[in-house]
C-alpha positions in Angstrom: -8.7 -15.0 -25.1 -10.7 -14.0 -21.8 -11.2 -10.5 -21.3 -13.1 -8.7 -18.2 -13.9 -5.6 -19.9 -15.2 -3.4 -16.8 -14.4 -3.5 -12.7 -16.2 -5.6 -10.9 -18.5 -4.1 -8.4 -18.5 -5.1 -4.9 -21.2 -6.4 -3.3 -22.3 -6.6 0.5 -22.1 -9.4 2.9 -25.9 -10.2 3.9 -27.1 -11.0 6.9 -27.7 -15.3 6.3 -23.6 -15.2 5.1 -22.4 -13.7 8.1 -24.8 -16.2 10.0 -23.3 -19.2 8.4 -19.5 -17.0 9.1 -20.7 -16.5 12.4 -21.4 -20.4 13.3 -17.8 -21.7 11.5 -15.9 -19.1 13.2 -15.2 -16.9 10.2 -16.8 -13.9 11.9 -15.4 -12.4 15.4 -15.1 -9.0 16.7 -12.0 -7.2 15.6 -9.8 -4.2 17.6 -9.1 -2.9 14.2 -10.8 -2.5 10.6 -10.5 -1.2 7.1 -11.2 1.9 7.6 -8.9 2.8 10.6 -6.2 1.8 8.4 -7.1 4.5 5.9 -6.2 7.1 8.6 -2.4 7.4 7.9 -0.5 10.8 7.4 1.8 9.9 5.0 3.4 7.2 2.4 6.4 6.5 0.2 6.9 3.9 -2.9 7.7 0.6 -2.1 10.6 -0.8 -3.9 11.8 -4.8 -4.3 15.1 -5.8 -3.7 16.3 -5.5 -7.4 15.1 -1.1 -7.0 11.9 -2.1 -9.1 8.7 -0.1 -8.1 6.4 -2.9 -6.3 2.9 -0.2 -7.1 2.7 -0.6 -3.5 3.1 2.0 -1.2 4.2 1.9 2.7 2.0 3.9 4.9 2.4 5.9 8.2 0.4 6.5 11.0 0.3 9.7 13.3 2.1 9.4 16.7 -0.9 9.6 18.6 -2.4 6.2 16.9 0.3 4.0 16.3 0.1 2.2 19.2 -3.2 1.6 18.7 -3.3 0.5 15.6 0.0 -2.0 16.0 -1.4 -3.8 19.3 -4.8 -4.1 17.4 -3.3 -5.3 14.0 -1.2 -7.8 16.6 -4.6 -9.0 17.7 -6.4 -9.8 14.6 -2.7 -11.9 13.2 -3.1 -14.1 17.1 -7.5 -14.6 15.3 -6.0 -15.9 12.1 -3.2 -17.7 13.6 -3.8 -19.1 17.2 -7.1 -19.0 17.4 -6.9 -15.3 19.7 -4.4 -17.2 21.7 -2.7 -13.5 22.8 0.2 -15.1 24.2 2.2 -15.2 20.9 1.8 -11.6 20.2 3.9 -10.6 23.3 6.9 -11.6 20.9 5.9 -10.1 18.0 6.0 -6.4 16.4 4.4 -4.6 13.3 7.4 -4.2 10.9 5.7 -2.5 7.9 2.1 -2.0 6.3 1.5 -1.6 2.9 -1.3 -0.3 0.5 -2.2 -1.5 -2.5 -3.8 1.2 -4.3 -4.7 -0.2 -7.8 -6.3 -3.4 -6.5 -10.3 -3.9 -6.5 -10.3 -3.7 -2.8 -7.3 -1.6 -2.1 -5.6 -4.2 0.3 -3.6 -3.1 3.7 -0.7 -5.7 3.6 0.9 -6.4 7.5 4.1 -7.2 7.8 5.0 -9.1 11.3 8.1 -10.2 12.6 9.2 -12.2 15.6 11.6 -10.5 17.9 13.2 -13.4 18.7 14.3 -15.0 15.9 13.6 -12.2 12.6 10.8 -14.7 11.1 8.3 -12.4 9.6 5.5 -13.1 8.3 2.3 -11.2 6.3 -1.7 -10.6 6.5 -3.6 -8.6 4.5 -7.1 -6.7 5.5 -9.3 -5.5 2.5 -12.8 -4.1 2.3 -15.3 -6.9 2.3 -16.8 -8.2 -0.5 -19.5 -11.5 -0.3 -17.7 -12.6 -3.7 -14.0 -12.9 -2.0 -15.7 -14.8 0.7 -17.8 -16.9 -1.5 -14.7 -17.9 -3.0 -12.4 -18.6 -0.5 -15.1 -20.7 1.3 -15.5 -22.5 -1.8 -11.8 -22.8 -2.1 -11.6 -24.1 1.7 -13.9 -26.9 1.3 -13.6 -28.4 -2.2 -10.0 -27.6 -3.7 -6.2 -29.3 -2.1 -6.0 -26.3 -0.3 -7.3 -24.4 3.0 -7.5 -21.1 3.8 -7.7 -18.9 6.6 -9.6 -16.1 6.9 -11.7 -13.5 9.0 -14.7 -11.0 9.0 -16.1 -8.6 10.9 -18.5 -5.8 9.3 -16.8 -4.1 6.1 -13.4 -5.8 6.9 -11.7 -9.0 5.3 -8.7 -10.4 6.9 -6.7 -13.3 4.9 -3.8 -14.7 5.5 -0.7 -14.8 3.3 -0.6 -17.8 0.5 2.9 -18.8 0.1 4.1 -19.3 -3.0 5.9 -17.6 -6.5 3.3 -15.4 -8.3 2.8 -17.0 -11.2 4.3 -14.5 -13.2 7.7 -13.7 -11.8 7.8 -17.8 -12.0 7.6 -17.5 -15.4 10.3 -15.1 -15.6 12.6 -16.7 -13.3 12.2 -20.1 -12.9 10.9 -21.6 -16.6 14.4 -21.7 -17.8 15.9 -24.0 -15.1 17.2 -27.1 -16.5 15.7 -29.0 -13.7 12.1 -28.0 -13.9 9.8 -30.9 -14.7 7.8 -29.9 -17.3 5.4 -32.5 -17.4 4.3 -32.9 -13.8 4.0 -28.6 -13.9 1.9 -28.9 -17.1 -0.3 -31.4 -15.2 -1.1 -29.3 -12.4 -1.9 -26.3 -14.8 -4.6 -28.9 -16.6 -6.1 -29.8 -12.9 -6.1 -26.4 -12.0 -7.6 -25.2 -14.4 -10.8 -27.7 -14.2 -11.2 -26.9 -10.4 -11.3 -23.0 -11.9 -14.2 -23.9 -13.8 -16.0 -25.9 -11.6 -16.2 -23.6 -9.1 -16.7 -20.8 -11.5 -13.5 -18.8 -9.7 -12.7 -15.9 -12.3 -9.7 -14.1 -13.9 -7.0 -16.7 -12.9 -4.1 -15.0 -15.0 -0.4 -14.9 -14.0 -0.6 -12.4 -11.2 -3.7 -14.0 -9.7 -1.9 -17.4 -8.6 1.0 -18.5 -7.0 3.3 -21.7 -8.1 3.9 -23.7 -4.6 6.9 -26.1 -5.3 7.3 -28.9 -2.6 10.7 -30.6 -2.9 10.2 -34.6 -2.6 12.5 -37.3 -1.6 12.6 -38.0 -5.6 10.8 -35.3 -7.1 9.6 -32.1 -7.1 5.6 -31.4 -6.8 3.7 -28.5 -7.9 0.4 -27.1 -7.0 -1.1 -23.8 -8.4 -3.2 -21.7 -6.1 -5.3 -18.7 -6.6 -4.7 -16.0 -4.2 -7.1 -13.3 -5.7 -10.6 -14.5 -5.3 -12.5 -11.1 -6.7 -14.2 -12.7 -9.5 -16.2 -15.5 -7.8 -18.9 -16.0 -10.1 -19.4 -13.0 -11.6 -18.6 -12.6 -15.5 -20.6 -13.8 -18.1 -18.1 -15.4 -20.3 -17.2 -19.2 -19.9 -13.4 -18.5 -20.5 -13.0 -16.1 -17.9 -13.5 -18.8 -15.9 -11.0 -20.9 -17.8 -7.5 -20.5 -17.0 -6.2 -21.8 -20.4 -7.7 -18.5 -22.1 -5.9 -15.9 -20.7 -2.8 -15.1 -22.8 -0.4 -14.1 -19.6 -0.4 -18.4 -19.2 0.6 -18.6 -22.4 4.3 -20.5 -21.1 2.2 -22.6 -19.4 -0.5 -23.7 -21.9 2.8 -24.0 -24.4 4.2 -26.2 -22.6 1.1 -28.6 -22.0 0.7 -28.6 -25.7 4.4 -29.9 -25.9 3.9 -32.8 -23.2 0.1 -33.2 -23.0 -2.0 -35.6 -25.0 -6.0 -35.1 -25.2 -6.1 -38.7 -23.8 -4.2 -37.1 -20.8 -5.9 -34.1 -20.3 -9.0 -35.5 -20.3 -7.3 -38.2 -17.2 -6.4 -35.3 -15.5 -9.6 -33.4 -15.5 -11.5 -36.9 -14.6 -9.0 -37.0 -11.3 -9.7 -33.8 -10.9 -13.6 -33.9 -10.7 -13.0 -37.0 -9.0 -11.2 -35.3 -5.9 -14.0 -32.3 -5.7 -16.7 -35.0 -5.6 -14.7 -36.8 -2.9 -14.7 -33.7 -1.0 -18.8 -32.9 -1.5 -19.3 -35.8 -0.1 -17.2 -35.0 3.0 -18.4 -31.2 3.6 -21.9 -32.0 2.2 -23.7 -30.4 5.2 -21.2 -27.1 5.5 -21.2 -26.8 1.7 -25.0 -27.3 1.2 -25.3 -24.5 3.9 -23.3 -22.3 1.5 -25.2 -23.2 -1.2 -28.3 -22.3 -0.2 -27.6 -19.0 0.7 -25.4 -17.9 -2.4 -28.6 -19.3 -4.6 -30.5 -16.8 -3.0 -27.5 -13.9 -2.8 -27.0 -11.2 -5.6 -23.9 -11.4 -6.7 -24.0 -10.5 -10.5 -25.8 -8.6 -13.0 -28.5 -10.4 -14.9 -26.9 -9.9 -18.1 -24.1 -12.0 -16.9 -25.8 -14.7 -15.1 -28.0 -15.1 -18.7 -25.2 -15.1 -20.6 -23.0 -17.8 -18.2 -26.1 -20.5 -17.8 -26.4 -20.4 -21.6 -22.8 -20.5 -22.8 -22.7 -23.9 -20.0 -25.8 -25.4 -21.1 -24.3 -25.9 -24.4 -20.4 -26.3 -22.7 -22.3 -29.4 -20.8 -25.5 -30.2 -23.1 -27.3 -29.6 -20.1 -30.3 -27.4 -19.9 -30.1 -27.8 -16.5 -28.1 -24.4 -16.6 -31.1 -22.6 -18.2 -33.1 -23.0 -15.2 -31.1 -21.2 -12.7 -32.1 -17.7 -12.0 -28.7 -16.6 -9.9 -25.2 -17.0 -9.9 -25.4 -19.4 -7.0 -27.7 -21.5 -8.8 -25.6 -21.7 -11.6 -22.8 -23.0 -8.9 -24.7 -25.1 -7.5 -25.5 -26.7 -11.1 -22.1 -27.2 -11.7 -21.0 -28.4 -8.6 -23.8 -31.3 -9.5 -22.1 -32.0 -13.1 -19.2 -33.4 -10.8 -21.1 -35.7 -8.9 -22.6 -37.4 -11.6 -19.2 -37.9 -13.9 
């Protein structure tokens, strides 16, 4: 099984990242950041529907700064959404905000609803970290998916992935006669090659969500990570391998049930296939990337040793020994799909 034995450290977003965040509109100037969030008087537990203790907590701000804080947070969700198109925000209001207090980067969770009509919807702000961002770029440009997302000195902001967390889905929704094992159990193989080939840790049940699209005929799945903390940082090759961690153990049961190796290994093909499709399209932006998280600090050297030599024999590629960074070793693998 993958295990992480101790917290990841954060590490700082240097100047050639924000540069390269800066020119793709990742990094603008922000009314409100982490740490102005941190100012609130008071909290209370925040409970589900069912009366079950979420580990979040709600938070409340002094009289004097709410206002403040709410037309600034309403700013930063017209960034992410609208491009700072402010004229959407004259209809919305702050309904709740949220700490997580046990996560890596303690994440603010906004809650905004629409006067008009009740929709609501979430954004979360967290402490910075280059390895979030290096992951959620990465993410952007070579998985299905596309995120949105913004910086601005210590302060993440990331919008809300819609979707079941992969755990309560295996709680809930595994036992529904109408669930089609097969196509799930396919999407669990692909997902876990992209995992892999972008070297994105610690994708356990409460790091991914299960997004179910209804079709005409069918329904499709399509597992996304929402957590992107461990970009490239463990040493071990399974952390980076989905199949290892025993909180996916319904779904790695049910692949054994419906999956031959003869299909597994079709699915993984497609998979590299697609990520090699899209190199080719963001070759410029992603080679930009590249070359400054080769350069970037992002690990230990005990890890990064340990990772290029558990994949040079994973690959039979000593190509892997040469790489002095995490980056590097990245880079390396994003060149092992290009030439399958």
């Amino acid at each position: 099984m993958a295990l992480i034995s101790k917290k990841k450290v954060p590490f700082k977003i240097n100047l050639q990242l924000r540069r390269y965040l800066t020119k793709y509109g990742r990094e603008i100037e922000m009314p409100i950041q982490y740490t102005d969030l941190l100012r609130f008087e008071s909290s209370i537990s925040l409970y589900d529907k069912y009366g079950n203790d979420t580990l979040w907590i709600t938070v409340f701000y002094p009289h004097s700064e709410i206002e403040h804080i709410y037309e600034g947070l309403k700013k930063i969700y017209a960034d992410l959404k609208t491009d700072g198109d402010e004229k959407v925000i004259k209809h919305l209001t702050v309904d709740r905000i949220d700490l997580c207090t046990y996560g890596n980067t303690q994440p603010f969770r906004i809650r905004i609803v629409n006067r008009v009509n009740d929709n609501f919807d979430y954004f979360y702000i967290k402490r910075a970290d280059c390895s979030r961002v290096y992951g959620m770029e990465l993410e952007h440009l070579l998985s299905p998916n596309r995120i949105s997302y913004l910086t601005y000195q210590n302060s993440l902001v990331e919008e809300h992935i819609a979707g079941i967390p992969g755990d309560q889905f295996f709680k809930n929704h595994l036992n529904d006669p109408n669930l089609n094992e097969i196509r799930l159990a396919k999407e669990f193989v692909k997902f876990n090659e992209r995992c892999l080939v972008l070297l994105l840790g610690d994708m356990h049940s409460s790091n991914f969500v299960v997004d179910i699209t209804p079709d005409f005929e069918e329904v499709y799945f399509r597992i996304r990570a929402i957590d992107f903390d461990q970009q490239s940082y463990e040493g071990k090759r399974t952390v980076y391998m989905p199949q290892y961690f025993k909180q996916n153990y319904p779904l790695i049961e049910m692949g054994m049930r419906h999956m031959t190796p003869e299909s597994v290994k079709q699915y993984q093909i497609e998979e590299r296939s697609l990520i090699s499709k899209r190199l080719k399209v963001e070759s410029q932006r992603v080679y930009e990337l590249m070359s400054i998280m080769a350069r970037d600090d992002i690990s230990t050297p005990e890890n990064t040793e340990q990772l290029k030599t558990e994949l040079a024999k994973y690959y039979n590629s000593d190509k892997f020994l040469k790489c002095r960074t995490m980056g590097e070793i990245v880079w390396v693998s994003l060149e092992q799909v290009k030439v399958h």
